[in-house]
N, C-alpha and C positions, 0 to 999 in steps of 0.2 A: 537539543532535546534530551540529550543522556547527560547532559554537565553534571558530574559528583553523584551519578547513580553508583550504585556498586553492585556489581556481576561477577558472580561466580561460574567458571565455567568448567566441566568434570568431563574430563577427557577418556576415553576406555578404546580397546585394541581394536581398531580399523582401518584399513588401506584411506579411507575418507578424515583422517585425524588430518592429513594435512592441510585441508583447508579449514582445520582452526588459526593457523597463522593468520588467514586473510579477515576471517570473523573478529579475531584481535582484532586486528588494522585498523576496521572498521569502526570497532569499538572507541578504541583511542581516537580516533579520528573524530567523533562527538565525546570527547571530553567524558569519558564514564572511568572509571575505577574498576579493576578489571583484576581477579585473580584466579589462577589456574591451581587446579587440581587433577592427577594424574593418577589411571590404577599401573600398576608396575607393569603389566604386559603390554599398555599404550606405549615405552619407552621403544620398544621396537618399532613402531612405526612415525614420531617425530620424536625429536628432542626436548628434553625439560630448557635448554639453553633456550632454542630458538622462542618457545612461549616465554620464558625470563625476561628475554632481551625487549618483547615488545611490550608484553604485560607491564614490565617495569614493575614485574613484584618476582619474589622468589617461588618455584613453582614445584607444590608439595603432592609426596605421592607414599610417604609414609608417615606412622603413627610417632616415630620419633625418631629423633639422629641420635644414631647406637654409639656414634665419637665421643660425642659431650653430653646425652642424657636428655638435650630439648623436646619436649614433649607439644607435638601439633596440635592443638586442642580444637580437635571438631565441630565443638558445641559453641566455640568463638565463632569460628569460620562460618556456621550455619547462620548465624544471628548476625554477621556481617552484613549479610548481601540481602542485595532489595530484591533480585532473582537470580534463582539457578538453574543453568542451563546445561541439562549435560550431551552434549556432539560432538563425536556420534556418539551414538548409544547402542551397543552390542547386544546380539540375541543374549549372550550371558548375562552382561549388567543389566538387562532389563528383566531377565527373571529373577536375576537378586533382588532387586527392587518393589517386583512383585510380590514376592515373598520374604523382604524382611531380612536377607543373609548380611552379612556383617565382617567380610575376610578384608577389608580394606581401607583404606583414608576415604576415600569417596565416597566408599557405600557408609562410612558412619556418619559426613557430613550429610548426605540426603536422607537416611534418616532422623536427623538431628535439626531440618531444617525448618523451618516455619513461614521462608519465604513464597511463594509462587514457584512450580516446577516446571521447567519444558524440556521435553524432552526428542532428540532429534535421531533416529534410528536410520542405523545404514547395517546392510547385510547385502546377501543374494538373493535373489528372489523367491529361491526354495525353503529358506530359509524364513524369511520375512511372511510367507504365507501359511505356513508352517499353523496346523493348530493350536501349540504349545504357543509359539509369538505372537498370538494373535488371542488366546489368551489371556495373555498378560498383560498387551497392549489394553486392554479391556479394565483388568483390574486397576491398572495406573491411574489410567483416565477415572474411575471411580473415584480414585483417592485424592481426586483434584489435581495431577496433573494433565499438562497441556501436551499431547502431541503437534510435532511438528511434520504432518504430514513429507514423508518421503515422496524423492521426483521418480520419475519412470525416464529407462535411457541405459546406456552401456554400462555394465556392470565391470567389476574387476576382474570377476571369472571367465569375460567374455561373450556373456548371452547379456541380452537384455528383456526389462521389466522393471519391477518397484522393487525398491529396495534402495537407490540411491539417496542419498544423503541430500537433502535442503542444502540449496547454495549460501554461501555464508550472506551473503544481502537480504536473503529470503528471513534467516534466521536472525536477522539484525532486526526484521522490522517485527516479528513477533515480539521479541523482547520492547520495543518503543512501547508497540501496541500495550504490553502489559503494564509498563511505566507512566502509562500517560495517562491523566486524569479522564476516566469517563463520563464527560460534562451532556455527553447526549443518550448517555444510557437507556434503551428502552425507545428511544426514539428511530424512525424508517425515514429514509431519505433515497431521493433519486436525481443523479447528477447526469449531464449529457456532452458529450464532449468530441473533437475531431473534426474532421469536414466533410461533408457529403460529396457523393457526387451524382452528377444525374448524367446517366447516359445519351451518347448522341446516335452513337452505334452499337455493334456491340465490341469495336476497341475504343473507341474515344467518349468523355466525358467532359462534362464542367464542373471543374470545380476549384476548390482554393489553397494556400498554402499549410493551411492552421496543422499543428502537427499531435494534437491531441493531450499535451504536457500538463497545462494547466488544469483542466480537468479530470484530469486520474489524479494529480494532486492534491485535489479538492476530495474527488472519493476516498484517496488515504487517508486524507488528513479526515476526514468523519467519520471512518471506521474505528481510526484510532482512538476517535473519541466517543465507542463505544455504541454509532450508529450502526444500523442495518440498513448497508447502499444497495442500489442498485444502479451499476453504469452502463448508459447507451451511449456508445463511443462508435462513430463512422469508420472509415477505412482507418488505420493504424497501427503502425507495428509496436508500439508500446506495451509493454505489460507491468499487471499489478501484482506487486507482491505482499499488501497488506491483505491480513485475512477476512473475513468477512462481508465481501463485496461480491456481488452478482453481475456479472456481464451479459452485456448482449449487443451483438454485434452488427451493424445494420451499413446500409449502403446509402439511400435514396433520403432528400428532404423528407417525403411520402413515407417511407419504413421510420423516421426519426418521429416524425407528427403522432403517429400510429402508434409506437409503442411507449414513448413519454404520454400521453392521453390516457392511454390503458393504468399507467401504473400510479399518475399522479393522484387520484382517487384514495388511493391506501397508504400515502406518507406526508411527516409530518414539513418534511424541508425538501424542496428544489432548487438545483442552482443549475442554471440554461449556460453552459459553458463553449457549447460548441457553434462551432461558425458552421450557420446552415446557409447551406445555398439560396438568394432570394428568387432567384429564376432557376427554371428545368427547361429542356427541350420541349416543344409541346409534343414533337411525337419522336418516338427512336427509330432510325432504319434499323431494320431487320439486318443487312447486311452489312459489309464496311464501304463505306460512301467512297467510291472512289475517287482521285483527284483526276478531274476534264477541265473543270471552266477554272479561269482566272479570279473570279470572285464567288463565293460562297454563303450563302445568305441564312443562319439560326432563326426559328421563330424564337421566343421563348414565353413561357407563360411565369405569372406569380407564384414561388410555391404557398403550402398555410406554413402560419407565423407560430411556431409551435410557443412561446412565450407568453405573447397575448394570446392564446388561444389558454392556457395556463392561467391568465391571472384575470380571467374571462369566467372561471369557474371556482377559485381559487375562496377555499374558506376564511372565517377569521382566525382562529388558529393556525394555519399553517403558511410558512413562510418562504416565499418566493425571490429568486435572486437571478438577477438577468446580467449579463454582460452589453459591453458595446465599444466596438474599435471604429475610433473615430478620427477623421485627417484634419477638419476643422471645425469650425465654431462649438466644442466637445463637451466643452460642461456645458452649454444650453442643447446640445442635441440629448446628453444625457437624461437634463433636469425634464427634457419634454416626453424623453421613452418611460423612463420611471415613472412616472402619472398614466400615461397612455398605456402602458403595461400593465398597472395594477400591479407594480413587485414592490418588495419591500425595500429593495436598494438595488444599486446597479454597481456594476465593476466596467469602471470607463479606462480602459486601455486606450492607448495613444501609439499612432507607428510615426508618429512623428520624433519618439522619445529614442534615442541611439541603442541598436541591439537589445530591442525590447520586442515583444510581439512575436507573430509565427513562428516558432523554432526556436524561438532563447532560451533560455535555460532562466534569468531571470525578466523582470517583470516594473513597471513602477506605474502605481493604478493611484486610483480616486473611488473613493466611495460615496454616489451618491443616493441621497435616500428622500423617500416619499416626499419629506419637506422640504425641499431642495437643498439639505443640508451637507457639508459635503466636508471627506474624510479624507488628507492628503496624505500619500505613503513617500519616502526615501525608494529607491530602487531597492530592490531584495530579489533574492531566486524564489520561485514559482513555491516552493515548498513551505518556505515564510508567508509568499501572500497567502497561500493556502491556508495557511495557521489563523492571519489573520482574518480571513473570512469566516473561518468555521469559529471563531471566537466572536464576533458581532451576531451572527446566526442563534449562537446559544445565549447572547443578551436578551436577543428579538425574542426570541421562544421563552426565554424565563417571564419576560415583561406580559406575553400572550395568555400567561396560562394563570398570572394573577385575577 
């Protein structure tokens, strides 16, 4: 996704400078072009070597080298990069910023840039809430820079609150987000993901393996492209780090029906990702059933079908996309939900396919669509199909609105 992007990134004096190392890493590790900038007081807290060494660029923190005369030219550097990132960013550097001051390499590339600015604040909390920083935080955000909102959690003084520095994964996919073509700009979508469970008691339930992957995938992968998601995601301890996305967190078939119904009304794309339970208990005991007899007997009833109930209502504009994990006869069980569904394509996973399905990391689907026509993928990780789904998504929608 970053191949041959170029990232500038502007380092200033904070106990949190050291996980630029790993924001490097990260970097390089999608293939982006990466150069580091340093104010002088950063040098205390990492070294210009260790950014050298991963950056694989030389790592500049003055206006020129007083040995031989080389003069840094800021206004190259600024025109370099497709975005600049400067983390952390110090209550100082961000009131330099605010106001234009000019005592450093860094502060002449930012204002000298014409790229996209984000910027990632780390302080103490007193500090961070502070009038003056907040402030300024104010004015930046005016000037078209992008905060990267600060975590909440243990500070370096020892108390805790906000002020903490964006984890460098966090601050990787901000930067995606801003690289990546927004092909659904303006567009709302609602993606559903994980596995429900339905209670039996009130410790045990039924429910299934699904681990929620695929479908937070799917919401990054649509924010990044400039959607407004919103994900109803069952039990799962996954979290989202792309911006933009609205969670809501539910338990029961019943809670899943309920609130994808509510919100489908007001968006333009749905994709039904999550494995919802087809049966619930019909009633829960109040207490925990305790184990007497040797066999044990579940009612169960049908839950609603939250997908056809979707494409039951579902206008001509807006495009529907259902899943289906299937053990056999799978492309005709697909090619008969797609119709019976009303969606515009299906995403036919297979557990028959080796370390694909619940819990993988990747995936190898088939896209079948209205006309029984159907889209074979190579195995890929969950992040790829993702890509590829929110890319036939934005075909469907361009084709819709002719």
């Amino acid at each position: 996704m970053l191949k041959g992007k170029k990232i500038l990134i502007g380092v200033t004096a904070s106990i949190a400078a050291y996980k630029v190392a790993y924001l490097v890493r990260i970097l390089k590790k999608e293939n982006a072009e990466v150069k580091v900038v340093m104010t002088p007081s950063a040098f205390d807290f990492i070294t210009p070597l260790t950014l050298s060494v991963l950056s694989e660029n030389p790592v500049l923190s003055a206006f020129s080298n007083k040995e031989d005369g080389t003069w840094n030219n800021h206004v190259d550097l600024a025109l370099w990069a497709d975005v600049m990132v400067i983390a952390p960013a110090s209550a100082n550097t961000l009131s330099k910023m605010a106001h234009g001051a000019c005592d450093n390499l860094l502060m002449a590339v930012y204002l000298s840039a014409k790229c996209q600015v984000l910027f990632a604040p780390a302080m103490d909390l007193d500090m961070y809430k502070h009038p003056a920083t907040q402030e300024n935080i104010e004015k930046l955000k005016s000037f078209g820079n992008e905060m990267i909102q600060p975590g909440y959690g243990e500070l370096a003084s020892g108390l805790i609150g906000e002020g903490r520095m964006a984890e460098p994964e966090e601050i990787a996919e901000h930067i995606k987000s801003q690289l990546t073509e927004k092909k659904l700009k303006g567009k709302k979508a609602l993606v559903n993901a994980g596995p429900t469970y339905e209670a039996i008691d009130p410790v045990r339930f039924v429910g299934n393996h699904s681990s929620g992957k695929m479908g937070v995938a799917i919401a990054e992968e649509l924010a990044r492209n400039g959607a407004e998601v919103t994900l109803v995601i069952g039990p799962s301890d996954i979290t989202t780090k792309v911006p933009g996305i609205k969670r809501v967190d539910i338990v029961s078939a019943e809670e899943m029906y309920t609130v994808c119904s509510s919100e489908f009304k007001n968006v333009d794309v749905a994709v039904m990702a999550a494995a919802v339970a087809d049966y619930a208990p019909v009633s829960k005991a109040d207490q925990k059933i305790k184990k007497k007899e040797n066999e044990f007997s579940l009612s169960l009833t049908k839950t609603k079908d939250v997908l056809l109930h979707l494409g039951s209502v579902k206008t001509a504009k807006q495009v529907l996309v259902g899943f289906a994990l299937e053990t056999e006869n799978e492309v005709e069980n697909a090619k008969e939900k797609v119709k019976r569904k009303n969606a515009d394509f299906i995403v036919l996973n297979s557990l028959n396919a080796q370390n694909k399905g619940f819990g993988a990391d990747s995936n190898k689907v088939v896209f079948v669509d209205n006309n029984s026509s159907l889209e074979s993928f190579e195995s890929k990780s969950k992040k790829e199909v993702a890509s590829d789904i929110v890319h036939k998504i934005a075909k469907i929608l361009k084709s819709k609105s002719l």
